[in-house]
C-alpha positions in Angstrom: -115.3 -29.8 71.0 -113.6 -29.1 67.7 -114.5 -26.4 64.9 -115.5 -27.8 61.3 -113.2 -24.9 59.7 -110.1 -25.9 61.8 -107.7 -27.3 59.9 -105.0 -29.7 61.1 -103.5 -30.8 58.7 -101.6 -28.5 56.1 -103.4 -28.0 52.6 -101.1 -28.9 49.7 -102.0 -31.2 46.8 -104.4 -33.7 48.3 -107.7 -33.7 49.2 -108.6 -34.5 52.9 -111.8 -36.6 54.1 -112.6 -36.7 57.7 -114.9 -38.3 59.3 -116.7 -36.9 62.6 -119.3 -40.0 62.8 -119.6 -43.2 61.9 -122.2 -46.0 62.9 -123.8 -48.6 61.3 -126.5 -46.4 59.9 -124.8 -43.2 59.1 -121.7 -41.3 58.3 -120.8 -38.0 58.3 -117.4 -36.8 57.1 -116.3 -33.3 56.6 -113.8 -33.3 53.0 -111.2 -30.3 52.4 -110.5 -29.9 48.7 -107.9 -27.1 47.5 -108.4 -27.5 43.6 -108.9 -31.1 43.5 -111.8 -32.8 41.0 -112.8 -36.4 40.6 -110.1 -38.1 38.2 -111.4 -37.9 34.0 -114.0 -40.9 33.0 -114.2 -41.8 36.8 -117.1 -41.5 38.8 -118.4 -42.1 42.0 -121.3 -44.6 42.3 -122.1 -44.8 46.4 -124.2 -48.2 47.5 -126.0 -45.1 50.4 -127.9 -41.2 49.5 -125.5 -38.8 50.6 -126.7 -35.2 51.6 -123.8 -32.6 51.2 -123.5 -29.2 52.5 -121.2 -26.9 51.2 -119.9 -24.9 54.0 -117.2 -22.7 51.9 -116.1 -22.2 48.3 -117.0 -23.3 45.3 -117.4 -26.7 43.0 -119.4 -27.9 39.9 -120.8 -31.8 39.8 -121.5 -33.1 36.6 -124.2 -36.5 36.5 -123.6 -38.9 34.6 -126.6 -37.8 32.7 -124.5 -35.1 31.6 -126.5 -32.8 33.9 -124.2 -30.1 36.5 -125.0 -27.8 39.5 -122.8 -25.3 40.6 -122.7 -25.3 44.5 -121.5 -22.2 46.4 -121.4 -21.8 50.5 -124.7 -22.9 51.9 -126.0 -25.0 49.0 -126.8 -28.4 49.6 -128.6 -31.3 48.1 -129.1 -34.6 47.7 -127.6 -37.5 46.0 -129.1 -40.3 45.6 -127.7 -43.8 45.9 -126.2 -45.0 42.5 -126.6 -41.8 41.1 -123.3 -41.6 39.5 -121.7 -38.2 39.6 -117.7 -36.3 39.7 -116.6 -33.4 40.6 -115.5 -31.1 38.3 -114.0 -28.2 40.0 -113.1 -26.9 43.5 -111.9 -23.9 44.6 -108.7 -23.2 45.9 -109.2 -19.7 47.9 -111.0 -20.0 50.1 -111.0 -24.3 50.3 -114.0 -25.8 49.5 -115.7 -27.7 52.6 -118.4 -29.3 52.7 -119.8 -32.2 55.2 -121.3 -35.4 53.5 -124.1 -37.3 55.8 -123.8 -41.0 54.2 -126.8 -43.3 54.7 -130.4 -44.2 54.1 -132.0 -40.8 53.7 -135.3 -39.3 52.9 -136.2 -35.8 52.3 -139.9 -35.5 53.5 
């Protein structure tokens, strides 16, 4: 048993991505950041959806459609794959958490 707020490792200048499970049809990974954002001009452009959950904090994504959402504790949505998006801010205190499921998803 282990506690998704439990932290390990010591929070300092980089970001931390876990992962809890991964199989061929799904990952799930729980990612620490203490101020960190997606670097400028950079974005991420996954090949699977990915549903997030923000368990703590703060942080902004911007689309590359120059759309943004604001995510505080218990927001979540999801991104579909190749819908390219960064992050634009995190917050520091308290971290943000949040847990990424990674795969082929649906929301019926």
């Amino acid at each position: 048993m282990d506690n998704i707020f439990h932290f390990t490792h010591q929070l300092i200048d980089q970001e931390i991505f876990e992962t809890i499970v991964n199989s061929r049809n799904v990952k799930i990974e729980r990612i620490i950041s203490t101020g960190q954002t997606t670097p400028k001009d950079s974005w991420y452009d996954q090949e699977q959806d990915e549903w997030v959950i923000l368990l703590q904090g703060q942080a902004t994504l911007l689309f590359f459609d120059n759309s943004s959402i604001k995510l505080k504790s218990g927001d979540y949505l999801l991104i579909k794959a190749h819908q390219k998006h960064r992050v634009t801010f995190t917050s520091i205190d308290p971290p943000y958490i949040w847990l990424a499921i990674h795969g082929n998803l649906s929301l019926n």
